[in-house]
ROTOR-528729 format. One record per residue (C-alpha): residue number from 1; residue in three letters; x, y, z. Coordinates in nm, 3 decimals, m for minus. Example, Ala and Ser with C-alpha at 12.3 -4.5 7.8 and 13.67 -1.06 7.14 Angstrom:
! ROTOR-528729
node n 1; res ALA; px 1.230; py m0.450; pz 0.780
node n 2; res SER; px 1.367; py m0.106; pz 0.714
//
This chain:
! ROTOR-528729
node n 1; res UNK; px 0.000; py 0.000; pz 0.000
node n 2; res UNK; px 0.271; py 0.248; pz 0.073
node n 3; res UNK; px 0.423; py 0.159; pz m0.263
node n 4; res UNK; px 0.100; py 0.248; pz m0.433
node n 5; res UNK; px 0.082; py 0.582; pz m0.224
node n 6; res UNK; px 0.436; py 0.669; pz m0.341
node n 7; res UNK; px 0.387; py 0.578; pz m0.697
node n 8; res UNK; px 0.055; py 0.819; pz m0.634
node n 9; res UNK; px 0.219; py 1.091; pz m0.502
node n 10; res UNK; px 0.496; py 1.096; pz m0.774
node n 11; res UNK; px 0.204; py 1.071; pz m1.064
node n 12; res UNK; px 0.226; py 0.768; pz m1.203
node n 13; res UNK; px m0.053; py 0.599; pz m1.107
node n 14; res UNK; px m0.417; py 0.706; pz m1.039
node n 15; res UNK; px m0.567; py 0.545; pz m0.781
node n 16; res UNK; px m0.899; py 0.615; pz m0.857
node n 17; res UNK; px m0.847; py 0.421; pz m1.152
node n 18; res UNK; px m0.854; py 0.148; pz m0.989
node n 19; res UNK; px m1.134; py 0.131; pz m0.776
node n 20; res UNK; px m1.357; py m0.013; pz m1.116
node n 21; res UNK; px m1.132; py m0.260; pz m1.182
node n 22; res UNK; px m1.153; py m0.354; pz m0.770
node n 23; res UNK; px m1.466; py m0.411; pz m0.795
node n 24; res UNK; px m1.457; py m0.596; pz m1.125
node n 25; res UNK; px m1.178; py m0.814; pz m1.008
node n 26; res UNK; px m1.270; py m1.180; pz m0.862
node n 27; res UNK; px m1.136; py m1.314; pz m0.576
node n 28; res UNK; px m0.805; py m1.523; pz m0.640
node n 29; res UNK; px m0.673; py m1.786; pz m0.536
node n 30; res UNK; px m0.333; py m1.846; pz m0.327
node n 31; res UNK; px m0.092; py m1.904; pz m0.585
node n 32; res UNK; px m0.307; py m1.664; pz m0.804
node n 33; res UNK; px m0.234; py m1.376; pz m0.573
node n 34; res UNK; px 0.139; py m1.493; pz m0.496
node n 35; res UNK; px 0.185; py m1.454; pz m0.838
node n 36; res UNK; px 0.073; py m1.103; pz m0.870
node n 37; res UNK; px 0.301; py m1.005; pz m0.596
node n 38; res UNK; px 0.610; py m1.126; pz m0.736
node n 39; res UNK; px 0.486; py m0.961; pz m1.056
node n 40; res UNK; px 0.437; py m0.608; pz m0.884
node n 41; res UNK; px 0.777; py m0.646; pz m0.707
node n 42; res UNK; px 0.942; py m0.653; pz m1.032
node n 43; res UNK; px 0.747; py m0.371; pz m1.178
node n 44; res UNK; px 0.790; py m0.135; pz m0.856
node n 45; res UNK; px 1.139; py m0.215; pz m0.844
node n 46; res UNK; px 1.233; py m0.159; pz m1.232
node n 47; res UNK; px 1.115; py 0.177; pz m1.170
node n 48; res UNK; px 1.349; py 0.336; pz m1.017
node n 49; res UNK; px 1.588; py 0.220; pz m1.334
node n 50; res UNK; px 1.324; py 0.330; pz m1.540
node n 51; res UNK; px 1.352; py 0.697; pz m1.393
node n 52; res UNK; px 1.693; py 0.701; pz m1.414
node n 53; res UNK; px 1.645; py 0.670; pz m1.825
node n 54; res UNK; px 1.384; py 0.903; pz m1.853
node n 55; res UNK; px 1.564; py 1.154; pz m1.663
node n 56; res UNK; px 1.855; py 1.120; pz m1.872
node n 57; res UNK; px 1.684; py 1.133; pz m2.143
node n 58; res UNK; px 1.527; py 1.476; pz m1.968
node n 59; res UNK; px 1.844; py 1.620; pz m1.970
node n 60; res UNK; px 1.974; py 1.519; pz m2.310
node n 61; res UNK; px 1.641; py 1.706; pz m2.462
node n 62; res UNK; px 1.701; py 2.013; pz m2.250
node n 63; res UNK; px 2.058; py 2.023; pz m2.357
node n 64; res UNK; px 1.984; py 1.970; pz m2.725
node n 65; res UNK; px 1.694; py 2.242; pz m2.694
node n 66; res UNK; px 1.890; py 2.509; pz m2.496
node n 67; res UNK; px 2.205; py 2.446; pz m2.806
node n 68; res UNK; px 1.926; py 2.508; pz m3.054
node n 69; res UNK; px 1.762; py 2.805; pz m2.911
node n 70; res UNK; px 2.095; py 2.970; pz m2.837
node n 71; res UNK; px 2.211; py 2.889; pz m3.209
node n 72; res UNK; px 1.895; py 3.040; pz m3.352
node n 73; res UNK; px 1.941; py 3.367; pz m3.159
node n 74; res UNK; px 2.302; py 3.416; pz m3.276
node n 75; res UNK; px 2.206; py 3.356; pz m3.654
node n 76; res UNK; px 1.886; py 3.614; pz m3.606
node n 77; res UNK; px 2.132; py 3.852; pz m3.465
node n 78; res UNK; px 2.383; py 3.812; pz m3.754
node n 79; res UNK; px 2.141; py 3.867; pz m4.003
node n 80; res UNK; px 1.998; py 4.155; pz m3.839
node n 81; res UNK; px 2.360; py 4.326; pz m3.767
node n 82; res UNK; px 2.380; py 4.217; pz m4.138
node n 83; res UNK; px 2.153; py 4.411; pz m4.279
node n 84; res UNK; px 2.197; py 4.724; pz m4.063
node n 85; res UNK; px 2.527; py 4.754; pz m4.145
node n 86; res UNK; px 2.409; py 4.765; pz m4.507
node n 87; res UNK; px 2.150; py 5.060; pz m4.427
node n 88; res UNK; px 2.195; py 5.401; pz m4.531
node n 89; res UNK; px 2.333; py 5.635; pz m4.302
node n 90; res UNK; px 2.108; py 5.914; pz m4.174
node n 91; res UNK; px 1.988; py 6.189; pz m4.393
node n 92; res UNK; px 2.145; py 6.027; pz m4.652
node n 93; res UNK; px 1.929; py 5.980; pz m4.966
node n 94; res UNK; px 1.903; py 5.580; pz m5.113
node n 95; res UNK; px 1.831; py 5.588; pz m5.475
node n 96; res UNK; px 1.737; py 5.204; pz m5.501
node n 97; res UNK; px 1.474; py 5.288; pz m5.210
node n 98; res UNK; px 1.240; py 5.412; pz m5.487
node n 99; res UNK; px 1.288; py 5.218; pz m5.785
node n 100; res UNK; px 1.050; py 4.911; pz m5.670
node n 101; res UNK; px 0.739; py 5.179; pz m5.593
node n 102; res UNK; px 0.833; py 5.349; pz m5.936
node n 103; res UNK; px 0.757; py 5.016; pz m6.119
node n 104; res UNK; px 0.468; py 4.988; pz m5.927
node n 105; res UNK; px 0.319; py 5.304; pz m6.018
node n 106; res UNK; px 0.517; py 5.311; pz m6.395
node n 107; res UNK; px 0.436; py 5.009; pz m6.525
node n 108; res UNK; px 0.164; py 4.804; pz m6.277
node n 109; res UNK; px m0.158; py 4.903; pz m6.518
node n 110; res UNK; px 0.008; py 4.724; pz m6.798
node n 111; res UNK; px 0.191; py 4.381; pz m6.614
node n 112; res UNK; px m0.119; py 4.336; pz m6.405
node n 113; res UNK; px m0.423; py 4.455; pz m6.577
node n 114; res UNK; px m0.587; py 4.569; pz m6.277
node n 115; res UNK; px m0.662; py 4.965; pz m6.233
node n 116; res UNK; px m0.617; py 4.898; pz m5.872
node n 117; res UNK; px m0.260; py 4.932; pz m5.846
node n 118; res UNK; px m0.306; py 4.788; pz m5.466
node n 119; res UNK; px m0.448; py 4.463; pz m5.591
node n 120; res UNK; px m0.193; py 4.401; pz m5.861
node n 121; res UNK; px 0.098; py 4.503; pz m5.548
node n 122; res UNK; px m0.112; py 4.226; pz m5.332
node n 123; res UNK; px m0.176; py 3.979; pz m5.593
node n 124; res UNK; px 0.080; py 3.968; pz m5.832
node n 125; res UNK; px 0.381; py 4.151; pz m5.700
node n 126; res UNK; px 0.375; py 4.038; pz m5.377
node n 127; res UNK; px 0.149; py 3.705; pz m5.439
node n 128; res UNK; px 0.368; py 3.466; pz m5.266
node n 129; res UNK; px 0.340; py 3.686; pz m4.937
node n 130; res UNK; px m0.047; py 3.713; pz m4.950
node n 131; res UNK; px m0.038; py 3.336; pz m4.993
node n 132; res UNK; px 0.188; py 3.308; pz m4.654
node n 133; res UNK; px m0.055; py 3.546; pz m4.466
node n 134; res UNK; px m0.346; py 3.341; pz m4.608
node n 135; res UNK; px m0.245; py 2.988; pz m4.426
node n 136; res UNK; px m0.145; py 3.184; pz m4.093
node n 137; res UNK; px m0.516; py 3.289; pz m4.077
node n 138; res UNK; px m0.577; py 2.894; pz m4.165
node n 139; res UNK; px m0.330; py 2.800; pz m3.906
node n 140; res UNK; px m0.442; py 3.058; pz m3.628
node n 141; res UNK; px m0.796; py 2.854; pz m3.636
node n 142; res UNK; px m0.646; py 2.527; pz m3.611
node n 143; res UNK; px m0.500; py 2.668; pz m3.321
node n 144; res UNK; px m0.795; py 2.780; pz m3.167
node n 145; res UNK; px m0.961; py 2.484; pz m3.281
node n 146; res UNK; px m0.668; py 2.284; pz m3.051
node n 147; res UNK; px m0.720; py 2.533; pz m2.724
node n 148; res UNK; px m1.074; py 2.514; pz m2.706
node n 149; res UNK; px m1.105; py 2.091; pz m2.784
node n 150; res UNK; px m1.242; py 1.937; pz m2.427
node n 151; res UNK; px m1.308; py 1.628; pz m2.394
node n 152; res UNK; px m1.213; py 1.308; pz m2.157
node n 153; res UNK; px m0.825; py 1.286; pz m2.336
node n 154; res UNK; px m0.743; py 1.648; pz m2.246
node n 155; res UNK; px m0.947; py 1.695; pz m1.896
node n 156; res UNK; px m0.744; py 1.687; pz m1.560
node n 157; res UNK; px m0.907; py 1.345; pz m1.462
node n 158; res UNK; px m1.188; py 1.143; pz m1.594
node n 159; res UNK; px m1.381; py 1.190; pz m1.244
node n 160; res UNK; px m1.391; py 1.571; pz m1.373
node n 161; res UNK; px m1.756; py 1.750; pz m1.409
node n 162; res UNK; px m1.695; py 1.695; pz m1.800
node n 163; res UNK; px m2.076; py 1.688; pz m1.860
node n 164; res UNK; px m2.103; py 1.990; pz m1.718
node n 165; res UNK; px m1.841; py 2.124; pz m1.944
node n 166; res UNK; px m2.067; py 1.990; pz m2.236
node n 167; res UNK; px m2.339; py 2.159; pz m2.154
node n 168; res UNK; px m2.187; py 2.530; pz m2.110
node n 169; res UNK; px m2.332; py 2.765; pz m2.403
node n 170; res UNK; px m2.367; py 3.130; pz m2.423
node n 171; res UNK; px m2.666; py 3.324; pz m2.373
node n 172; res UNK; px m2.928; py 3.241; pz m2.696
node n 173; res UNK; px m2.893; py 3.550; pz m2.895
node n 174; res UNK; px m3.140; py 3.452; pz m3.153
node n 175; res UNK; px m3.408; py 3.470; pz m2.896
node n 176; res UNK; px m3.392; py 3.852; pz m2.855
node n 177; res UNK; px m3.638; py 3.990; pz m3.103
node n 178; res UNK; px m3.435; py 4.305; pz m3.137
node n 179; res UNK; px m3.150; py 4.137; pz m3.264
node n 180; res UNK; px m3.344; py 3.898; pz m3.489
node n 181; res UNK; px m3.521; py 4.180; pz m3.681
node n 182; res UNK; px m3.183; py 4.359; pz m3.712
node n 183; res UNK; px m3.004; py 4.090; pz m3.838
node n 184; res UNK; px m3.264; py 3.947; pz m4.056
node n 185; res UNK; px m3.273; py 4.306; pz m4.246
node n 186; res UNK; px m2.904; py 4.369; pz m4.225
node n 187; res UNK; px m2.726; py 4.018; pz m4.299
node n 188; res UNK; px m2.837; py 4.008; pz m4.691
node n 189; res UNK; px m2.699; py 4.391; pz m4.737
node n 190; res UNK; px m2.402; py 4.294; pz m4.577
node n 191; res UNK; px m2.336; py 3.997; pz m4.759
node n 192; res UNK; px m2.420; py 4.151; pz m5.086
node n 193; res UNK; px m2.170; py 4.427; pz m4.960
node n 194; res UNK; px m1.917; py 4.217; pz m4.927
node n 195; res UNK; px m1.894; py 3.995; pz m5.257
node n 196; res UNK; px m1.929; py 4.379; pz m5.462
node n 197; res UNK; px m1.625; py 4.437; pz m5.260
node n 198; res UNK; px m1.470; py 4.103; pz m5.303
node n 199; res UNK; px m1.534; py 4.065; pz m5.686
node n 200; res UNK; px m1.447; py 4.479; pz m5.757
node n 201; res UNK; px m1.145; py 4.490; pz m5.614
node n 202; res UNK; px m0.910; py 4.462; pz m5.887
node n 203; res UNK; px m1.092; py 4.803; pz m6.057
node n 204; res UNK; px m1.093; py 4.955; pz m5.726
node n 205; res UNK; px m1.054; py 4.983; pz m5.330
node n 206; res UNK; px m1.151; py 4.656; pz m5.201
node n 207; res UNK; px m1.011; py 4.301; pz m5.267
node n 208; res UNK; px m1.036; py 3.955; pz m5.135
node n 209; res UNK; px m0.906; py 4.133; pz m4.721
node n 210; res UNK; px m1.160; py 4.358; pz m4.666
node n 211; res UNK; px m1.430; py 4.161; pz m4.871
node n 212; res UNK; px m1.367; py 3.861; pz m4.682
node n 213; res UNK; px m1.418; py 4.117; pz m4.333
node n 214; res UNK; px m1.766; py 4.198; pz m4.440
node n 215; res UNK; px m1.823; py 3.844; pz m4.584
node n 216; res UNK; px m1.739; py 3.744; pz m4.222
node n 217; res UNK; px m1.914; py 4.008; pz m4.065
node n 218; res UNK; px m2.214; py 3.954; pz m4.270
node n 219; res UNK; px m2.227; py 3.586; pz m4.139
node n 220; res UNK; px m2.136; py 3.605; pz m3.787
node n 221; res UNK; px m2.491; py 3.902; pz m3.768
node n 222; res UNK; px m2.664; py 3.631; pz m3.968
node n 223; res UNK; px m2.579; py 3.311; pz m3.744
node n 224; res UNK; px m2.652; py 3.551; pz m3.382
node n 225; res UNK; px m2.949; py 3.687; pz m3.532
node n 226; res UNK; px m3.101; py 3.400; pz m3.675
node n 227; res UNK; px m2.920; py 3.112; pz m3.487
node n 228; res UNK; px m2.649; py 2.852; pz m3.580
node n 229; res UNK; px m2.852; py 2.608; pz m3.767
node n 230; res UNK; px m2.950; py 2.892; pz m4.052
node n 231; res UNK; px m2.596; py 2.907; pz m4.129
node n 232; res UNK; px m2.559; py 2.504; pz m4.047
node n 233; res UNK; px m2.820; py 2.393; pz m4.350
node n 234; res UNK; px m2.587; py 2.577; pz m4.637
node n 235; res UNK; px m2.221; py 2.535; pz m4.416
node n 236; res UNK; px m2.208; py 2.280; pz m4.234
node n 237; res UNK; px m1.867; py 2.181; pz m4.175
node n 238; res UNK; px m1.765; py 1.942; pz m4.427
node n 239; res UNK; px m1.847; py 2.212; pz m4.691
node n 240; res UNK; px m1.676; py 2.496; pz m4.478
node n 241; res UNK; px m1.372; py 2.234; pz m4.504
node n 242; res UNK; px m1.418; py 2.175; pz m4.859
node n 243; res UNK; px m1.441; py 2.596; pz m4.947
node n 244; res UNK; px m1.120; py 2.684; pz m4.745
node n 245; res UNK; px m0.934; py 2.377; pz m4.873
node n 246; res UNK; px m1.054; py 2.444; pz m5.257
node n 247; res UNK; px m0.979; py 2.826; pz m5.191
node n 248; res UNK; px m0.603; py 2.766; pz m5.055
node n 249; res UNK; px m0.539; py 2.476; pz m5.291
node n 250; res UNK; px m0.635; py 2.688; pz m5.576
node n 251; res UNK; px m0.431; py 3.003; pz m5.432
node n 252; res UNK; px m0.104; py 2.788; pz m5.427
node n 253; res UNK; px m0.140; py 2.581; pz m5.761
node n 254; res UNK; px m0.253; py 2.881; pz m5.973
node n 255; res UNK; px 0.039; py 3.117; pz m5.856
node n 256; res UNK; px 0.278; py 2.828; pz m5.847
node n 257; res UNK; px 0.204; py 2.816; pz m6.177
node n 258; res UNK; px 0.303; py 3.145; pz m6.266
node n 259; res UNK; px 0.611; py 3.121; pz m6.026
node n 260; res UNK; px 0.744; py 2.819; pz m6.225
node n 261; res UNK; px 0.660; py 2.981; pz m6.551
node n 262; res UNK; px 0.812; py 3.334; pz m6.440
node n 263; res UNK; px 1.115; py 3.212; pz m6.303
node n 264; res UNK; px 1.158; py 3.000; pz m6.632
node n 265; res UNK; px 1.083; py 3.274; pz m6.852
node n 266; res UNK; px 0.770; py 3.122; pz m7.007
node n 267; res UNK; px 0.508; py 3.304; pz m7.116
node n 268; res UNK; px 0.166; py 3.205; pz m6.870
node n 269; res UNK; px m0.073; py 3.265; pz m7.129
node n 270; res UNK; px m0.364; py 3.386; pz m6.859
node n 271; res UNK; px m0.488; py 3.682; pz m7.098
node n 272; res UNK; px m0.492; py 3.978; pz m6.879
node n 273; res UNK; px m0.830; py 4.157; pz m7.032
node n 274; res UNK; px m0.937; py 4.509; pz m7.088
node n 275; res UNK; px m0.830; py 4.701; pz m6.764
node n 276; res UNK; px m1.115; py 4.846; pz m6.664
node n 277; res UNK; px m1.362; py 4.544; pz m6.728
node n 278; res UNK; px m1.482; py 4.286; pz m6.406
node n 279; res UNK; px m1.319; py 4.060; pz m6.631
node n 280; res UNK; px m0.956; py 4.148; pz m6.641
node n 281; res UNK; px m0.640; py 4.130; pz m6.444
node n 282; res UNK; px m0.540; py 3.801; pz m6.528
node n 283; res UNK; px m0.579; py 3.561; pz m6.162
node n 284; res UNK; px m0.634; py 3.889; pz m5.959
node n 285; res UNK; px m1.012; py 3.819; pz m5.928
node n 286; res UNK; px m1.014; py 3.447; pz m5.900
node n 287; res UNK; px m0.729; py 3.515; pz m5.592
node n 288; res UNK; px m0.919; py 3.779; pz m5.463
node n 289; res UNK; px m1.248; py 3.545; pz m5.425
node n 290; res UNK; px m1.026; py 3.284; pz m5.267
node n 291; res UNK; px m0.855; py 3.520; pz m5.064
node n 292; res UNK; px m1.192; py 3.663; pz m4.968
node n 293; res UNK; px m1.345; py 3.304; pz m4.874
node n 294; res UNK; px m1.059; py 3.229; pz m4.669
node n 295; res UNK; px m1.108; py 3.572; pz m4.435
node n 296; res UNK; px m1.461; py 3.542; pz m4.387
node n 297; res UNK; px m1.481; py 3.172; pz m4.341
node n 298; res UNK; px m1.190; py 3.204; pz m4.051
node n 299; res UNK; px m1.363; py 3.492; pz m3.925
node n 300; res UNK; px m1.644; py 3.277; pz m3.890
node n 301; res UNK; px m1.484; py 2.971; pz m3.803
node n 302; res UNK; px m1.353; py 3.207; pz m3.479
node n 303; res UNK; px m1.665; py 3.300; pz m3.374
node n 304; res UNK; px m1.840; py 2.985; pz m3.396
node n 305; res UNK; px m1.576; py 2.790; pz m3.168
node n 306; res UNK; px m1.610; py 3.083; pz m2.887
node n 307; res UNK; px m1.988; py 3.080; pz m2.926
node n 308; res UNK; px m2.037; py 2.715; pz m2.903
node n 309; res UNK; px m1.812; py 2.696; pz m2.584
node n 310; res UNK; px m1.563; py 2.417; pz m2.763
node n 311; res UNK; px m1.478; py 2.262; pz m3.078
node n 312; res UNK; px m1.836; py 2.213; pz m3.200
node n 313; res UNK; px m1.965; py 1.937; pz m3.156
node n 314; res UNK; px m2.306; py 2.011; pz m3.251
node n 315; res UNK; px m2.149; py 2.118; pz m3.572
node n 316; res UNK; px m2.348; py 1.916; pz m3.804
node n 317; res UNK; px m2.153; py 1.760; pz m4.089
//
């Protein structure tokens, strides 16, 4: 018993655990229950061998992680010394500072095709940043998505009130009638707001960012006005999978496309249009949709975790 305390207190056993299989457990016999004391000698006494390997195995990872960590700071800080040494000094004029905004404004009507010099910058330009920034907003919801999972595999013990953890939910905003006529009047204007945003903004301000904020915005009114199954029956969430996974995947073969042929010197042959037209700009208004769909549907995705207390599991599929 005062080995099973000890291996208690140092948490590696639970001895609640055990109290089902107690009860479970028949009576044995003699040699039956000589047996399993010889057995749990052996275990109890391998285990002080067996913390001896883990903790040198302890230290070995925190010697390996503190090398890493220190290695990584001193290449940051070369790079950074790096490139201030290479800065101009103050009040002192750099000529090359200018020349990439000059081609921007010189020449981005006719390379891009959109009038929206912004957009082209975003989409074409600077297209392989805008796809980074577009799988951090994926990969900030799979983190939330991570935080807010509870269930029996991540609670503190399995005797914990996790039923009670089920059933938390915020107060039912659909229910106040204020809200429901506002958002049953506002949501469509929103929403239409958004995707004249969202498909304009290669002619002018706008684009797949700030559509996909009022695409968001537009849903979030529409699910806390009207409740979460409206916007369950046309996205549930294997569909909300399939848009962001269709909208990324097409975002990183269609400009990989142009990357490859680019850095080649191949000729893409994606007509750029009639600047001016909806139709024009080559890929800037296919990348702005998926852009767009991306923004709103994390924007979305964010509120419906922290409104349904977890990771959803009334979300119907």
């Amino acid at each position: 018993m005062r080995k099973d305390f000890d291996a208690w207190l140092d948490g590696e056993t639970e001895l609640l655990d055990r109290l089902p299989e107690a009860a479970e457990r028949p009576d044995l016999s003699l040699d039956e229950l000589s047996r399993v004391r010889q057995e749990e000698a052996v275990r109890i006494g391998a285990l002080p061998r067996t913390r001896a390997l883990a903790e040198k195995h302890r230290k070995r990872f925190r010697l390996g992680y503190r090398l890493a960590a220190v290695g990584c700071c001193l290449a940051l800080m070369f790079v950074f010394l790096y490139m201030t040494a290479h800065i101009s000094s103050y009040g002192q004029e750099n000529p090359r500072a200018t020349e990439v905004s000059d081609r921007y404004v010189r020449d981005g009507l006719e390379e891009t095709g959109a009038t929206n010099i912004v957009a082209g910058m975003i989409l074409d330009y600077r297209a392989f940043d805008t796809l980074g920034e577009s799988h951090v907003l994926l990969t900030a919801l799979l983190c939330v998505i991570v935080l807010l999972s509870i269930d029996e595999k991540n609670m503190r013990s399995p005797y914990g009130d996790y039923s009670q953890i089920r059933l938390e939910r915020y107060f039912p905003t659909e229910q106040d009638s204020i809200l429901h006529k506002v958002g049953l009047v506002l949501s469509p204007c929103i929403m239409l707001y958004g995707f004249y945003v969202l498909l304009g903004g290669h002619l002018g301000p706008g684009g797949g960012f700030s559509g996909g904020v009022v695409l968001g915005t537009g849903l979030i009114l529409l699910s806390a006005s009207m409740g979460d199954g409206v916007t369950d029956r046309f996205l549930s969430r294997r569909r909300y999978h399939a848009v962001i996974f269709c909208a990324l995947g097409f975002y990183s073969f269609a400009k990989g496309y142009v990357f490859f042929t680019g850095a080649n010197g191949l000729e893409n042959h994606i007509p750029k249009g009639t600047p001016g037209a909806i139709l024009s700009a080559g890929l800037i208004l296919p990348l702005n949709i998926a852009v767009g769909l991306v923004v709103a549907l994390t924007m979305f995705g964010f509120y419906n975790l922290f409104y349904r207390g977890g990771n959803g599991e009334d979300y119907h599929d």
